[in-house]
N, C-alpha and C positions, 0 to 999 in steps of 0.2 A: 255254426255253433261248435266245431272243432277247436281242436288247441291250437295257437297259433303255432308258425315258425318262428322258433328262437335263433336269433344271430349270436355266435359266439359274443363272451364279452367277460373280462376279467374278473375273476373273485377280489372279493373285498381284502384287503391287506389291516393288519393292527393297524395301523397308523389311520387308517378312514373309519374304523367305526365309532357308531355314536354310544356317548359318555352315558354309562348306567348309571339308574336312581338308585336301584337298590345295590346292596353290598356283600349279596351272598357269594357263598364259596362252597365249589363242589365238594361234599362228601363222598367216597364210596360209598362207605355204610347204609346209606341215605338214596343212593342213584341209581337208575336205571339210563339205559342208551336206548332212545327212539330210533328205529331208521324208520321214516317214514313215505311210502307207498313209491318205494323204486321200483316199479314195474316195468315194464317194455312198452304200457302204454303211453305210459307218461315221460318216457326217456327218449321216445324214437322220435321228437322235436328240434333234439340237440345235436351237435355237430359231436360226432364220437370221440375225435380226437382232439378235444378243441376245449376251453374252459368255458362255460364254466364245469361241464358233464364230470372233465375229466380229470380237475382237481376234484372233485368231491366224493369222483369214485374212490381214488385214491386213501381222502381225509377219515371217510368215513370207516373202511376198511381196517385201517391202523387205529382207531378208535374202537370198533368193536372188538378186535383180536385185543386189544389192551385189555377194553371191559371183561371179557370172557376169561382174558390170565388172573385179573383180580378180583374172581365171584361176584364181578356186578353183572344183574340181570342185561340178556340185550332183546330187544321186544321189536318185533318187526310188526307194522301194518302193511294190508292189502285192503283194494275194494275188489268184490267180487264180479266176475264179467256177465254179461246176459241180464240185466238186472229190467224187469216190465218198468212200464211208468209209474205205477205205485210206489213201487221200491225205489225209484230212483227220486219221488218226489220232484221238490221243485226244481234242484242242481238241472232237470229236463231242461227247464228254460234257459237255464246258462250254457251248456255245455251240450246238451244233445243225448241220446239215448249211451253214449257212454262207451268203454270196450264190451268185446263181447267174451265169451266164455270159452276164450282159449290160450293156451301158453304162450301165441305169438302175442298177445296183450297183456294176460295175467300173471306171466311169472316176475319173480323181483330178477333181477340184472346178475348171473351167474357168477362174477366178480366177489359179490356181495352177499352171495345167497346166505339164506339160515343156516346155523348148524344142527346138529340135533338139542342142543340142550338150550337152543332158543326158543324166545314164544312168538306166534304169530296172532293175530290180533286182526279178524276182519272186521270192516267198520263198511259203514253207507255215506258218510258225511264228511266237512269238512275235518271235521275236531274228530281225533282220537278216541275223545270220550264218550262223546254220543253215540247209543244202544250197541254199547259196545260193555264189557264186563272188564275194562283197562284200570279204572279207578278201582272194582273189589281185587285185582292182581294185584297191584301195589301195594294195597293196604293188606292182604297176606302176607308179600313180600318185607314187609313193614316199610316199603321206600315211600320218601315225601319229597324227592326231586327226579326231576325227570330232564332228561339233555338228549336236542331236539336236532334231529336230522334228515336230512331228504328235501322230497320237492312238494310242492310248490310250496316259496319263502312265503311268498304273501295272502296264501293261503289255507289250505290246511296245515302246516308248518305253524301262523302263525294264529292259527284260531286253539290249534292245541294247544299253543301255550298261552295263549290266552284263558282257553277254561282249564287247565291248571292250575293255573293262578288263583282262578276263581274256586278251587276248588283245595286251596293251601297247600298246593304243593307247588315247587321254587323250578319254576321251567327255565333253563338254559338253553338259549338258542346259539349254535355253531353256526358262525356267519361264512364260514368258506367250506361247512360240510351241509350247504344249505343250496337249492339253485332256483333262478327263479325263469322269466317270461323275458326281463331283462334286468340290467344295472337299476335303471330308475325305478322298478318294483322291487327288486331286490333290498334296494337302501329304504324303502318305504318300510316293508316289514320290519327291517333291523332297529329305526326309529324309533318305529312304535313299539317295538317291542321294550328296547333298553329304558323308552318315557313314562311305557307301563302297563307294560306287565312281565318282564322276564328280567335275565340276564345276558347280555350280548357280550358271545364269547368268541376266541378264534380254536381251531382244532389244537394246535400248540400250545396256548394258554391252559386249556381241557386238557391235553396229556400232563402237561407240569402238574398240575393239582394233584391228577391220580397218583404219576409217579412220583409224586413227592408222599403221598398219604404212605404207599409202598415202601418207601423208607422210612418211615415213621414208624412204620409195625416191624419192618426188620429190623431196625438199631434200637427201639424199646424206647422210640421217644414220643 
């Protein structure tokens, strides 16, 4: 009940992803940057030097130092290691007792790490939001979109934006700052997510917006 082996395999390109229903468009004002659960446990599957690990380190990166230049929040989750079978509930059966409670599993990918004036966000489940205090953050922060990053695509990636959605706020998922198990789960999550319940974006597409919001507020238009 461990993670599988991931075989290298290309990120998604604009041109392959699937056509969204909906037609929103990132705000700043409005957005927060998820990176979600890059830990060492969840990364050490992947081939380091190879895609998909190592575009996304990259995607992700230059998406946070953006958010961070333009006072958008950036919100890291982790799950915590050592966790009994109560705590870990039923994910037991999927996955197995889990990491355990040390930096060689629990830290996020030093690449990427937080900064100080990020928040970190421990969570037990798939979704972001579950017995998690994510939802009253935002709603202090007044944000109601959330752009969605990390691993697993078809998983917790896309359960969080699933209960965001379900929860009115407009989850953007970044299809090549996203990684999965393989290509064929990969495109699965993207799917469903652009069918219903998100925005399926590429990390380029997500800098244009911002940097264009940026010159919006500098030339006073």
């Amino acid at each position: 009940m461990s993670l599988p082996a991931i075989t290298p395999y290309p990120l998604p390109t604009v041109d392959q992803l699937p056509a969204n229903r909906a037609e929103w468009q990132i705000t700043p004002a409005r957005a927060v940057l998820l990176v979600h659960d890059m830990q060492r446990y969840f990364l050490r599957p992947y081939a380091e030097s190879a895609d998909p690990l190592r575009g996304v380190l990259t995607n992700i990166s230059t998406l946070a130092d953006t958010c961070r230049t333009l006072g958008i929040p950036v919100i890291y989750t982790v799950k915590p290691g050592g966790m009994d079978p109560a705590q870990r509930g039923l994910e037991l059966h999927f996955w197995g007792r889990g990491m355990s409670a040390t930096d060689e599993h629990t830290a996020i990918d030093t690449r990427i790490a937080p900064r100080p004036t990020d928040l970190v966000v421990v969570k037990a489940r798939y979704s972001a939001f579950v017995g998690t205090d994510l939802a009253a953050r935002l709603a202090d922060l007044n944000r109601d979109q959330i752009i969605v990053t990390g691993v697993y695509a078809h998983i917790g990636c896309l359960l969080t934006a699933a209960d965001a959605f379900m929860r009115d706020i407009q989850p953007f998922l970044v299809a090549d700052a996203t990684a999965d198990f393989s290509a064929e789960e990969h495109r699965f999550a993207l799917t469903y997510a652009a069918t219903r319940c998100a925005m399926v974006t590429s990390t380029a597409d997500a800098l244009a917006a911002l940097r264009s919001a940026r010159v919006d507020v500098e030339t006073g238009g």
